[in-house]
C-alpha positions as a printed NumPy array, in Angstrom:
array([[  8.857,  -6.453,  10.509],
       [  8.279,  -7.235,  14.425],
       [  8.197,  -4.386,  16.416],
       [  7.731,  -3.646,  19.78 ],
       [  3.745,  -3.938,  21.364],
       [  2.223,  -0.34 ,  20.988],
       [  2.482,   1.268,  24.328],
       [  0.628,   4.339,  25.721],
       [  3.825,   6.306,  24.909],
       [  3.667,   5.043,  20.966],
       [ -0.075,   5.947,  21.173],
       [  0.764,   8.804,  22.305],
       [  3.584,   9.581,  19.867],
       [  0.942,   9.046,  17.008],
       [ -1.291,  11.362,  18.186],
       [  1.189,  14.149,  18.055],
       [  2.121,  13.074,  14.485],
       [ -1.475,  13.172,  13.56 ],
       [ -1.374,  16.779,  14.573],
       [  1.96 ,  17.504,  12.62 ],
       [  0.211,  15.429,   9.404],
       [ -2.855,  17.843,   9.416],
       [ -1.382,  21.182,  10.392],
       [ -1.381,  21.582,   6.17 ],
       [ -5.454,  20.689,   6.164],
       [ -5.967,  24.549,   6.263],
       [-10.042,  25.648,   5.684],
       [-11.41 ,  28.497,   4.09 ],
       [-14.577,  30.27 ,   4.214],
       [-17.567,  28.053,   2.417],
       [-18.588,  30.542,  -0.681],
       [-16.624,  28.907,  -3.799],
       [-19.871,  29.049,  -5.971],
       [-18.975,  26.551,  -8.964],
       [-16.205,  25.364,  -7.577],
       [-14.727,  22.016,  -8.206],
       [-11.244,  20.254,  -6.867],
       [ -8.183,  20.061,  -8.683],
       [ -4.661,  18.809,  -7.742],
       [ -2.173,  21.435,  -8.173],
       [  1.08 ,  20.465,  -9.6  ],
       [  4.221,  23.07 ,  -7.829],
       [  7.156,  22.742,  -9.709],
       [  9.693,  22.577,  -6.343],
       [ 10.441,  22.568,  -2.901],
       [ 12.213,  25.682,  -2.682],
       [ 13.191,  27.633,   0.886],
       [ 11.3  ,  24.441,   2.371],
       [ 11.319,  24.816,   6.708],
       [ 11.491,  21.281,   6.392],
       [ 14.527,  19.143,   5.981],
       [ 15.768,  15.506,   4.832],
       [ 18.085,  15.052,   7.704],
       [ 15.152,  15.984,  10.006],
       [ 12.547,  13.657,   9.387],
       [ 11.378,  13.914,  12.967],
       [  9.29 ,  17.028,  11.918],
       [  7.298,  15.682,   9.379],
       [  7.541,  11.14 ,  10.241],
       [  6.7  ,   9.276,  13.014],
       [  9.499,   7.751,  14.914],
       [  8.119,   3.867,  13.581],
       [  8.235,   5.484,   9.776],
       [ 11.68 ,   6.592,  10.314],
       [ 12.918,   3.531,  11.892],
       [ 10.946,   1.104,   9.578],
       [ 13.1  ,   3.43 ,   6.844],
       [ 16.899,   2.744,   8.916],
       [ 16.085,  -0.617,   9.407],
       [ 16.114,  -0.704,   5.073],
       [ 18.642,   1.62 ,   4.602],
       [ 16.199,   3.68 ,   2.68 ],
       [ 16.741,   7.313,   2.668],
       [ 14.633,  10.216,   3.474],
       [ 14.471,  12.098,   0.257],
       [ 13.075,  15.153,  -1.028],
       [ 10.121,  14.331,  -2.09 ],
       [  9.418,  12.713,   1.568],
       [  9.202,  16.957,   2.499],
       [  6.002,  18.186,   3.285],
       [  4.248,  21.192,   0.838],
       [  6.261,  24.524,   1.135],
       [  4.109,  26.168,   3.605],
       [  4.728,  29.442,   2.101],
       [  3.25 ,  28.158,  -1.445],
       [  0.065,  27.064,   0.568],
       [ -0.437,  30.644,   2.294],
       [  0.09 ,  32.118,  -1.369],
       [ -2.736,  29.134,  -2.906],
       [ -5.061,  29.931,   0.304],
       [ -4.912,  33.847,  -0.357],
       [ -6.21 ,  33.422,  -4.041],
       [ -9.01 ,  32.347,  -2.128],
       [ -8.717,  28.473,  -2.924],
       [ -9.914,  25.902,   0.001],
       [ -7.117,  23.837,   0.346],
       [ -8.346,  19.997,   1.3  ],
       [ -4.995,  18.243,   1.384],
       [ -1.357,  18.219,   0.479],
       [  0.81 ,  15.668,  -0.969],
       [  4.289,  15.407,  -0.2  ],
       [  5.066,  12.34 ,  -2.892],
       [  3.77 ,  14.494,  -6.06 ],
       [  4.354,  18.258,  -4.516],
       [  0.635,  18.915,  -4.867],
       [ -1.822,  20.075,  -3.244],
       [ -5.926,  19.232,  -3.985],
       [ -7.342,  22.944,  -3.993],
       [-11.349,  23.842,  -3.949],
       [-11.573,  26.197,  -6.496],
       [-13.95 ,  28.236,  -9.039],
       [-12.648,  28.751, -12.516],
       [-11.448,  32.994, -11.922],
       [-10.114,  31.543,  -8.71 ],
       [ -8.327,  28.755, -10.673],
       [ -7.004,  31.438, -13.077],
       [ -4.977,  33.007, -10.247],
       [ -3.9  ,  29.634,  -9.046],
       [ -1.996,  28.866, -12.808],
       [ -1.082,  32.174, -12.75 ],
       [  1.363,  31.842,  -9.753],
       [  5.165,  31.522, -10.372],
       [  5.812,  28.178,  -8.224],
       [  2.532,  26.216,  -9.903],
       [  3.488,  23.482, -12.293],
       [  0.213,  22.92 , -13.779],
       [ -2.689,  20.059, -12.743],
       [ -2.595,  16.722, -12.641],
       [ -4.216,  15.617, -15.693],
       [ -5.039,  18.862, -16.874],
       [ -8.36 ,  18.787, -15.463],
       [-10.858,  18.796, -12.633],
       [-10.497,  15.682, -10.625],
       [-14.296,  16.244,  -9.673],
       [-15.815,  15.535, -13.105],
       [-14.769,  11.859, -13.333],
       [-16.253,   8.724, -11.846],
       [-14.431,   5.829, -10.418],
       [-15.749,   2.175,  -9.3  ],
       [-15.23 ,   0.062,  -6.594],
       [-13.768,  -2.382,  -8.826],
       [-13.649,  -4.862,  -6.016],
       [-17.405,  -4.213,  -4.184],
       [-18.954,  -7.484,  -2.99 ],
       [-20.199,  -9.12 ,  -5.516],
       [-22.302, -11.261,  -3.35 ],
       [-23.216, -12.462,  -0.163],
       [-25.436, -15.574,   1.358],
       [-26.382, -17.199,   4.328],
       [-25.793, -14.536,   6.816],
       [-26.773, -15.195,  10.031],
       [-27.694, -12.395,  13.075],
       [-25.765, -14.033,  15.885],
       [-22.144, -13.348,  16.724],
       [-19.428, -15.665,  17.294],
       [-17.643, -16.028,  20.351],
       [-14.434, -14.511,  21.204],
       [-10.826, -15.989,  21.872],
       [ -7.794, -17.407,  21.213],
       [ -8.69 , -20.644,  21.633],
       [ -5.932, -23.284,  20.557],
       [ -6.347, -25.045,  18.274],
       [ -7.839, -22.232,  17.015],
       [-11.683, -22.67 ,  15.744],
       [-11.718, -21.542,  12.218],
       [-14.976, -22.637,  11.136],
       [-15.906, -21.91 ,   7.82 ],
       [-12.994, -19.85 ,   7.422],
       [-10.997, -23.203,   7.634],
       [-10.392, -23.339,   3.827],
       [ -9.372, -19.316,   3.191],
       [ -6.887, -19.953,   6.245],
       [ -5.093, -23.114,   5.132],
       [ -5.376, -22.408,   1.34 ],
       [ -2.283, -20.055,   2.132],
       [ -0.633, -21.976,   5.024],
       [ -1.847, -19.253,   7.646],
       [ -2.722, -22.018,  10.435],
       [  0.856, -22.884,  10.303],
       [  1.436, -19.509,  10.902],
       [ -0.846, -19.257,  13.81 ],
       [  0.619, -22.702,  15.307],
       [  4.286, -21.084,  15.365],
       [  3.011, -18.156,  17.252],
       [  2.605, -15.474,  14.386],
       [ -0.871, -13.897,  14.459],
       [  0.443, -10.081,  13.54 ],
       [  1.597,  -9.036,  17.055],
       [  3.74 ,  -5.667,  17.229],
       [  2.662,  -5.398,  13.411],
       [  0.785,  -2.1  ,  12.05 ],
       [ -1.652,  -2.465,   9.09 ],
       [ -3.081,   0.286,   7.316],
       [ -6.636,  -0.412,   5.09 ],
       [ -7.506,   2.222,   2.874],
       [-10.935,   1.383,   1.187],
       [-14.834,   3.362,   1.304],
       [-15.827,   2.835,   4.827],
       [-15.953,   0.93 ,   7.941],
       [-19.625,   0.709,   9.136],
       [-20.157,  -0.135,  12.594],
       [-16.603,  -1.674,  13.033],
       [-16.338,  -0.057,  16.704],
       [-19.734,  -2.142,  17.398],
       [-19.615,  -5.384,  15.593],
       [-19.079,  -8.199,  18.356],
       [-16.236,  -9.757,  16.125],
       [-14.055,  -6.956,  16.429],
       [-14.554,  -6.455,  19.322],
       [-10.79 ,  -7.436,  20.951],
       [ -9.406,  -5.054,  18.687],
       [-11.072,  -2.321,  19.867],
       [-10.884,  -3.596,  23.597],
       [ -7.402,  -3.697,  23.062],
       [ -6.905,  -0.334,  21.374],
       [ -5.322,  -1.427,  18.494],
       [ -6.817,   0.738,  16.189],
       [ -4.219,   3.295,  16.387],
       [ -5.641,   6.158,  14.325],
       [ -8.621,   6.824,  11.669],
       [ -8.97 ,   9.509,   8.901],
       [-11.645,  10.046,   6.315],
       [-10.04 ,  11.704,   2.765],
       [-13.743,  11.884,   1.593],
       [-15.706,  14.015,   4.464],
       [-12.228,  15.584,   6.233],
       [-13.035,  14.311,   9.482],
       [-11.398,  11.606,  11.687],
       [-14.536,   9.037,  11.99 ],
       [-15.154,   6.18 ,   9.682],
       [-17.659,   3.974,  11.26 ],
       [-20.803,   5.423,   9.992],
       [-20.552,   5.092,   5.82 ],
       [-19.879,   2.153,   3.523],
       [-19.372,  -1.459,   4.697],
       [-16.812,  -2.254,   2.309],
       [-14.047,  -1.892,   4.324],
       [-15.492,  -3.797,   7.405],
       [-15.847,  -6.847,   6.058],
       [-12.117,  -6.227,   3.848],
       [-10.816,  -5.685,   7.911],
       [-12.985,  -8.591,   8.952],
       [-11.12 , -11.171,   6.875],
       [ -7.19 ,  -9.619,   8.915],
       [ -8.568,  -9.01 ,  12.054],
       [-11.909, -10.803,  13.187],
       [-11.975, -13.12 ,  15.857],
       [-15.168, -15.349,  16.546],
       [-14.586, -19.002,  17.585],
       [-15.808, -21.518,  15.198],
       [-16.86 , -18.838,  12.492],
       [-14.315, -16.368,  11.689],
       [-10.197, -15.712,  12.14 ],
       [ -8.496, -12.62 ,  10.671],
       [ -5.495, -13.892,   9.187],
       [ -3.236, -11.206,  11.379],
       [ -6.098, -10.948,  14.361],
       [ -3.587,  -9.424,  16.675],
       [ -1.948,  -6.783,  14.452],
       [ -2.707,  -3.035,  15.04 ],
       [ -4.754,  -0.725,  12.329],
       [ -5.057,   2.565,  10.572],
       [ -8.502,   2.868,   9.565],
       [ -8.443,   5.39 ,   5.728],
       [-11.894,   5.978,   4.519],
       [-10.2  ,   7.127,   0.984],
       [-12.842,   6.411,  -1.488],
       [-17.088,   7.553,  -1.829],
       [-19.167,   4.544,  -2.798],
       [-22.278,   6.563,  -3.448],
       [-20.014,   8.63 ,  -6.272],
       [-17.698,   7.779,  -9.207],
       [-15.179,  10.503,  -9.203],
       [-11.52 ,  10.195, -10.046],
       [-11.037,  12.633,  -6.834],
       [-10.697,   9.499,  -4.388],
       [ -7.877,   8.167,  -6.005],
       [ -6.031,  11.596,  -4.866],
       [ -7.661,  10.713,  -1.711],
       [ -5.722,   6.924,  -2.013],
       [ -2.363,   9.064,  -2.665],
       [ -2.88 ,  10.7  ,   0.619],
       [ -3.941,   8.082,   2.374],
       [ -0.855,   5.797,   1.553],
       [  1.155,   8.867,   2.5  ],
       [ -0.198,   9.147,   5.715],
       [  0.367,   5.468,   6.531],
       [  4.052,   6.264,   5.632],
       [  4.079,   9.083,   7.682],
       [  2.655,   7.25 ,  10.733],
       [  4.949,   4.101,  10.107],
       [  2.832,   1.459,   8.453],
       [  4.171,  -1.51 ,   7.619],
       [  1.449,  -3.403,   5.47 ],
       [ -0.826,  -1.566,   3.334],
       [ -4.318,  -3.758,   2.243],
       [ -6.786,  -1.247,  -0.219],
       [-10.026,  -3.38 ,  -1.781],
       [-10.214,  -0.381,  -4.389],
       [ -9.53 ,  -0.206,  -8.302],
       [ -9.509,   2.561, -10.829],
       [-10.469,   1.553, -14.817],
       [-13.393,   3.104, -16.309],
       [-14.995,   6.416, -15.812],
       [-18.439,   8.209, -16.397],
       [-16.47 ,  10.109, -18.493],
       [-15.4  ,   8.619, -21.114],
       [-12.776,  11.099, -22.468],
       [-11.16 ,  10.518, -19.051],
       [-11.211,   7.093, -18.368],
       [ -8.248,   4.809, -18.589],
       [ -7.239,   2.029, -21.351],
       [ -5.518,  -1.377, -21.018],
       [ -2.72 ,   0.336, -22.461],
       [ -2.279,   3.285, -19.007],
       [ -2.409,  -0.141, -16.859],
       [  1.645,   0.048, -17.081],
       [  2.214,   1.06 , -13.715],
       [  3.233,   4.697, -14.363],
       [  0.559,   6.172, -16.131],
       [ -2.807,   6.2  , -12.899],
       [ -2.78 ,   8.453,  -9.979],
       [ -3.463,   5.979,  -7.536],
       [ -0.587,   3.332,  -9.444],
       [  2.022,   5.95 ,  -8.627],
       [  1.098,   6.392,  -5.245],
       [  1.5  ,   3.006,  -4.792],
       [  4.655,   2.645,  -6.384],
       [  5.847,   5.525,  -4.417],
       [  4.713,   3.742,  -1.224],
       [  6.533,   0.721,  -1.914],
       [  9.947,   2.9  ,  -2.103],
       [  9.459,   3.836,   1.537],
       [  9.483,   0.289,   2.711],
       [  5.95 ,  -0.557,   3.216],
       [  4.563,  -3.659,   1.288],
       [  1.162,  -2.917,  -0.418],
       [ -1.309,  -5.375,  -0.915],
       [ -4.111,  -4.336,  -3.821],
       [ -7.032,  -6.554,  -5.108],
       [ -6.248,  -6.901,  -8.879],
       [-10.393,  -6.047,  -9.85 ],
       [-13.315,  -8.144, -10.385],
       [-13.43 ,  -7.544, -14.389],
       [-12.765, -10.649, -15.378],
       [-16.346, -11.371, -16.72 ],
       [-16.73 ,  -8.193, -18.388],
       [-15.556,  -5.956, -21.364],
       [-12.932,  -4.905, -19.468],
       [-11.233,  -8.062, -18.074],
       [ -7.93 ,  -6.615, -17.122],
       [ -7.015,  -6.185, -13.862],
       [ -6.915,  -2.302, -12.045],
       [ -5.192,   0.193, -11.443],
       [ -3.053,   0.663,  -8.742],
       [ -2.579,  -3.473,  -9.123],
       [ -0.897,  -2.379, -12.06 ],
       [  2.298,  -0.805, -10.035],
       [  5.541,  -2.859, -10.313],
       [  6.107,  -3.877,  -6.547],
       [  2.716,  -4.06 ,  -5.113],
       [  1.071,  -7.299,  -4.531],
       [ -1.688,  -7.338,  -6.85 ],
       [ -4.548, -10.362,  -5.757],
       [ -6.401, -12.538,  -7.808],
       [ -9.409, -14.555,  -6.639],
       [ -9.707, -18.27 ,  -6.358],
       [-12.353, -20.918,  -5.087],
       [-11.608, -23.312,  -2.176],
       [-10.168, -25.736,  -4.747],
       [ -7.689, -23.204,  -6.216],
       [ -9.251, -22.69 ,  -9.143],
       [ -9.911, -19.34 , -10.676],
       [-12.877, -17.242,  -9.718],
       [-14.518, -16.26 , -13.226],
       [-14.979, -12.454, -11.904],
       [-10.99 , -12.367, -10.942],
       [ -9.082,  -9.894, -13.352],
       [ -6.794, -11.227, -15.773],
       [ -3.125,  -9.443, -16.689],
       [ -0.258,  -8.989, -17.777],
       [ -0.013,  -5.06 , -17.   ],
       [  0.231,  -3.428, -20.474],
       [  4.212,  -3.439, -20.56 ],
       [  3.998,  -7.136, -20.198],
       [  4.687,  -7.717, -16.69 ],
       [  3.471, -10.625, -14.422],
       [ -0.371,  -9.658, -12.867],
       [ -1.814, -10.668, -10.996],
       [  1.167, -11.906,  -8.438],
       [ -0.33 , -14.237,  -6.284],
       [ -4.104, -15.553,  -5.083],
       [ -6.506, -16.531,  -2.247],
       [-10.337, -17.415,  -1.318],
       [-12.507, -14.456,  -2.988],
       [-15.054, -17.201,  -4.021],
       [-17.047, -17.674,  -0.909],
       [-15.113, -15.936,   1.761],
       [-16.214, -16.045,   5.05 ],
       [-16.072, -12.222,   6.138],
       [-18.058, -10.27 ,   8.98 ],
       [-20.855,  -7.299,   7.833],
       [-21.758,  -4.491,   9.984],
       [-25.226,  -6.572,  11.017],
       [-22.603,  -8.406,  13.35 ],
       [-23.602, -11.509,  11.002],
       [-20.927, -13.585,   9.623],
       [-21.595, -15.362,   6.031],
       [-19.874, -15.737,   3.005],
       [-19.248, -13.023,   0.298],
       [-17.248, -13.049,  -3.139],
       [-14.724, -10.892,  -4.448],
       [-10.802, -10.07 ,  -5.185],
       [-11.717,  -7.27 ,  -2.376],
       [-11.586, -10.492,   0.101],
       [ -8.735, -12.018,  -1.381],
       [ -6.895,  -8.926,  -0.36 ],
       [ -6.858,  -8.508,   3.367],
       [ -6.198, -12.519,   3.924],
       [ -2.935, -12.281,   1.893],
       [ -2.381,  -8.972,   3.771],
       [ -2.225, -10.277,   6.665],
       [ -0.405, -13.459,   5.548],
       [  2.253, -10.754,   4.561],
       [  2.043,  -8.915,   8.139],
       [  2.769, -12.188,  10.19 ],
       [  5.505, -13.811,   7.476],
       [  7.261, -10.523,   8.366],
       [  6.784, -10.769,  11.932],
       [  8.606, -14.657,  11.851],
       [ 11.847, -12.714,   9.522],
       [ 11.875,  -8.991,  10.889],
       [ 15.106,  -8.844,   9.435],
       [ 14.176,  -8.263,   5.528],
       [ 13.005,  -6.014,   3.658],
       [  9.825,  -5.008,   2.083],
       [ 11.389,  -5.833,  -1.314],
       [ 12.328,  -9.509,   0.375],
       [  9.028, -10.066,   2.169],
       [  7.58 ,  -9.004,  -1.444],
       [ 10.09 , -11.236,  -3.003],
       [  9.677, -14.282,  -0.962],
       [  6.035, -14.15 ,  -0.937],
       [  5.58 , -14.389,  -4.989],
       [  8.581, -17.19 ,  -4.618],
       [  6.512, -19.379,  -2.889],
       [  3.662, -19.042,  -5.17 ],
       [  1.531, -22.633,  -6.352],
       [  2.784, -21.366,  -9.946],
       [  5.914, -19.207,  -9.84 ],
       [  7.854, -21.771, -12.044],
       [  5.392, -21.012, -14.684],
       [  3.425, -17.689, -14.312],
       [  0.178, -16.776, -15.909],
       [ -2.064, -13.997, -17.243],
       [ -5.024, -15.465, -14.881],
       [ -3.396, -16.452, -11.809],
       [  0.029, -14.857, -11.819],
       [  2.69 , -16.845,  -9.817],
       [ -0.346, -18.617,  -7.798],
       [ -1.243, -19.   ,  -4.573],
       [  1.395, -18.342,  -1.717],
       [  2.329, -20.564,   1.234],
       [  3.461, -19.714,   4.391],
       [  6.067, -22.285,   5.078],
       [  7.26 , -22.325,   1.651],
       [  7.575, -18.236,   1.802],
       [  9.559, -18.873,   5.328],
       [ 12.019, -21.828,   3.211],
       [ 13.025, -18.965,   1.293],
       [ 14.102, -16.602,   3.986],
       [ 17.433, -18.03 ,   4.418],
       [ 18.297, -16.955,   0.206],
       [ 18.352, -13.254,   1.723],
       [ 21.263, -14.081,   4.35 ],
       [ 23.744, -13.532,   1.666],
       [ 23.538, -11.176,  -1.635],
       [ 19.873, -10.25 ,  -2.581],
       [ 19.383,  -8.113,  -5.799],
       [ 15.872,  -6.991,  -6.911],
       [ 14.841,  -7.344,  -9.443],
       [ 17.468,  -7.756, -12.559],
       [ 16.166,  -6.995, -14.643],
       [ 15.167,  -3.429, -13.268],
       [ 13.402,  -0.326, -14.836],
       [ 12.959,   3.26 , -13.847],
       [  9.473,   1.602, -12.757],
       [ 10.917,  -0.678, -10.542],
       [ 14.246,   0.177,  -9.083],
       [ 16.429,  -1.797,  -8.219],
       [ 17.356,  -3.042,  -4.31 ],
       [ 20.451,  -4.309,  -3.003],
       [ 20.786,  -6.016,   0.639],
       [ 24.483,  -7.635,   1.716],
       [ 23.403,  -9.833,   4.396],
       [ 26.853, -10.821,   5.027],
       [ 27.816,  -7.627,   5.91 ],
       [ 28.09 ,  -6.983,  10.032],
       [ 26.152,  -3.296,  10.687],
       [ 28.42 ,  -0.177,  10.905],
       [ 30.589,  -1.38 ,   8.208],
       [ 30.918,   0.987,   5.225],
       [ 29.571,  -0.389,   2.007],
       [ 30.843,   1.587,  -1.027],
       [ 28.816,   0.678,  -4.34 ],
       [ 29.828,   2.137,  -7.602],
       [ 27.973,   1.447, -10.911],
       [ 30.265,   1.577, -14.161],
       [ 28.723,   0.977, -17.769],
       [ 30.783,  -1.456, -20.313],
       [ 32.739,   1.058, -21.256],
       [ 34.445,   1.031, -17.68 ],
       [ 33.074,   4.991, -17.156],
       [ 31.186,   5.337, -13.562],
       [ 27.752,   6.223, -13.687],
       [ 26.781,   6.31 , -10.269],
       [ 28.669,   5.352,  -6.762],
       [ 28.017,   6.451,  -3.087],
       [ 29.04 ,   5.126,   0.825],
       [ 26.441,   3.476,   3.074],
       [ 26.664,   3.397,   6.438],
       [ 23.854,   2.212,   8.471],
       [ 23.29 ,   0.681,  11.735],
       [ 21.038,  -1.908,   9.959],
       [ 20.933,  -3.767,   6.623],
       [ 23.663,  -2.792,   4.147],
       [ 21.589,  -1.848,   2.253],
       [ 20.   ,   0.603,  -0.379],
       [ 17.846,   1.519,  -3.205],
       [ 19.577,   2.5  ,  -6.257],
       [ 17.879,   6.252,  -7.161],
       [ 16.127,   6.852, -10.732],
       [ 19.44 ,   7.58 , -12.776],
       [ 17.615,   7.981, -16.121],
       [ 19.769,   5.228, -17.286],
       [ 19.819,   4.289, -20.747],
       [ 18.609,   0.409, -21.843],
       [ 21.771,  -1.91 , -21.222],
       [ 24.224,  -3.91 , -19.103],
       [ 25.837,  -2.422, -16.053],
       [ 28.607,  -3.585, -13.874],
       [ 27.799,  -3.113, -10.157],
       [ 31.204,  -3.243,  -7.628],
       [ 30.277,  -3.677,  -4.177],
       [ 32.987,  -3.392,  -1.526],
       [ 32.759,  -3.53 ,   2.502],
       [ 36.057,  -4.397,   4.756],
       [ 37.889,  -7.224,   2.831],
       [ 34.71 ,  -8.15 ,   1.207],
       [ 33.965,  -7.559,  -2.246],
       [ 31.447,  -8.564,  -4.707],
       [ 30.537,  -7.904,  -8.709],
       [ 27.089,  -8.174, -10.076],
       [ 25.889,  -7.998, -13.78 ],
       [ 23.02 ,  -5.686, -14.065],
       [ 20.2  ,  -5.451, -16.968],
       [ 18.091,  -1.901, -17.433],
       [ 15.363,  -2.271, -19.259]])
């Protein structure tokens, strides 16, 4: 979605939200003895200060317009933590880390008499899995794998056209992103948001160093230490930013070098706890808040060091990880997310990660400069049969910057990521008029193999000019996807439709008896999301009228 440039007024706009987003990061004195973190379930939003038809208090003014410019609606579950329920959690003498407005939770410090209290409390659902989220280990399922021929001294910076890709040449054009460059699209008026383990030495690096002149890194957070650097801990995320953003003539060009950046340290790579993927849940929710349009996270979630806790090929079904309903979630507020589908592919495992298991997100599989399939890259379906991976790019010998300043190549499905995430940030800047379920939609169209999708590569590798071919289909009627699911709900966007008209939907079964209806009036897309209506299996008969126009659509629930 194009935007405006960031001016010193949005900068400054952010900053205040930042403020607002951390007034619930409340602290408590340090003695918690054997304590250990848990995310508290509350079972509502009762008496809530907070309201749906203010958004303003809780969402920037780019999250609320990337929202009207979708037709999606603020909803309940967009309201921040009842404050009062937090002053009741704090005075049972729980440290309270963070809050989450998606799951009405909140990720409490706590020892077990203290936790006693906590379940003990009228409003208090129960915890998320039952458990600590301390005692289980994670992996950076897409780490770099390795790296070779790095070399101490920096590129040189500049748009130079033609642009100098180097040995990034191949990882550019395997997706059409030169074409994109040559048509003006390098991420401009775009905001990215990278959650991964750290971004070491990012602020020094020589190939970053326009972003950073440029002050287009609009915000940072760390989930992990509760502070706002991230500069001084893993890599990981560096070189993941390196392969959007860099810029160093004849080496190295970002696919979306002139896009703008949240930096979200999210995830520990010295531990293996299932704790960072609450921190990916609020991460994603603070790139809603602050009006991200693009999410890219190198991160997956399979086994654990506990075995009792860790997840089977049968929870990869998009509804059953923490971190895979976060990202669901996040899709629903009109961001598209962009996940590396795991490097498991050689191992027992072999399946791809959670949250690349989550219905709309872009889940990334890694190929080799000849399109081929990296032997590492994860393989699908998801466990309820869906297509996974969606599509592919270069994570066999990716050139990628490190925090030496060095440039060199490096393999993984973590590098696959960012260069189709930023393929996705400047496809959206050429159409700002669709949606995240279109860009999403177009992108997997214009996959190498969508005619015939497979467990390894998914629909293929996308294209750029194919993806932009496509963009015209949305003009008219675009339903997505029918078949739906309470997993994935289903979208509707009348591009005929001029803005301000009404657009009345109503649903009916075959029976004739209405299900569902409401009136949209927006003054962008007719358009809307059709809510989670616990639906039974079946056919459905959607009516769609606006002015003289009117329009009947067979539906399938699965």
């Amino acid at each position: 979605m194009a935007l405006d440039r960031f001016t010193a007024s949005n900068r400054t706009a952010l900053t205040k939200l930042a403020g607002l987003l951390f007034l619930f990061l409340l602290s408590h004195p340090d003695s918690f003895g054997q304590s250990r973190k848990y995310l508290v379930l509350l079972r509502d939003k009762a008496n809530s200060p907070y309201r749906v038809d203010q958004p303003d208090q809780f969402l920037s003014q780019r999250s609320i317009l990337r929202r009207q410019k979708q037709n999606i609606p603020v909803l309940e579950r967009d309201l921040p933590v009842n404050p009062g329920y937090l002053s009741q959690l704090q005075q049972t003498g729980a440290k309270i880390w963070f809050t989450s407005r998606w799951l009405n939770a909140v990720l409490v410090e706590a020892s077990e008499a203290t936790l006693t209290a906590i379940q003990q409390l009228s409003f208090v659902k129960g915890l998320e899995f039952g458990r600590s989220l301390a005692n289980a280990r994670i992996s950076v399922a897409d780490s770099v794998l390795s790296s070779a021929n790095e070399v101490d001294t920096p590129g040189k910076f500049g748009d130079v056209q033609p642009l100098s890709y180097g040995s990034s040449l191949a990882q550019i054009t395997q997706i059409g992103v030169d074409k994109m460059h040559q048509q003006g699209y390098h991420g401009e008026g775009m905001l990215i948001g990278v959650l991964d383990a750290g971004f070491q030495n990012a602020n020094k690096v020589a190939f970053l160093k326009p972003l950073f002149d440029e002050k287009r890194v609009l915000a940072t957070y760390d989930f992990v230490k509760k502070e706002t650097s991230v500069y001084e801990d893993d890599s990981h995320g560096l070189s993941c930013l390196s392969a959007i953003a860099a810029t160093a003539d004849n080496q190295l060009y970002g696919t979306a070098y002139k896009a703008s950046f949240i930096l979200l340290r999210t995830e520990d790579a010295a531990s293996e706890r299932q704790i960072e993927e609450a921190n990916w849940l609020f991460g994603a929710e603070y790139a809603d808040s602050a009006g991200v349009d693009v999410i890219s996270s190198s991160l997956g979630y399979t086994q654990f060091d506990d075995a009792s806790t860790s997840y089977t090929y049968q929870n990869m079904n998009g509804k059953t990880a923490l971190s895979s309903r976060a990202a669901q979630i996040a899709t629903e507020t009109g961001m598209v997310v962009v996940v590396a589908a795991g490097n498991e592919g050689n191992n027992g495992w072999h399946y791809l990660s959670a949250p690349s298991d989550a219905a709309s997100v872009l889940a990334i599989g890694a190929v080799g400069t000849t399109g081929q399939r990296a032997s590492f890259s994860s393989f699908g379906p998801s466990a309820d049969g869906r297509v996974k991976p969606d599509l592919d790019a270069q994570g066999l010998g990716t050139t990628v910057g490190y925090p030496t300043g060095s440039i060199a190549s490096g393999n993984g499905t973590s590098f696959a990521t960012p260069l189709i995430a930023g393929l996705v940030a400047g496809f959206w800047q050429a159409h700002p008029r669709l949606t995240a379920a279109q860009v999403t939609d177009a992108l997997r169209r214009s996959g190498s193999l969508y005619g015939t999708p497979n467990d390894q590569l998914g629909y293929g590798i996308p294209n750029f000019e194919r993806a932009s071919s496509f963009s015209g289909d949305y003009n008219a009627l675009f339903v997505y996807p029918n078949p739906f699911s309470d997993g994935q709900s289903l979208a509707v966007q009348w591009g005929e439709i001029q803005e301000n008209t009404p657009l009345d939907a109503t649903l009916t079964n075959l029976t004739g008896r209405v299900v569902w209806q409401n009136r949209y009036v927006s003054p962008g897309l007719a358009a809307f999301r059709l809510p989670n209506l616990n639906l039974s299996a079946g056919v459905y008969i959607m009516t769609l009228v606006a002015g003289d126009k009117k329009r009947t659509l067979k539906l399938v629930k699965q």
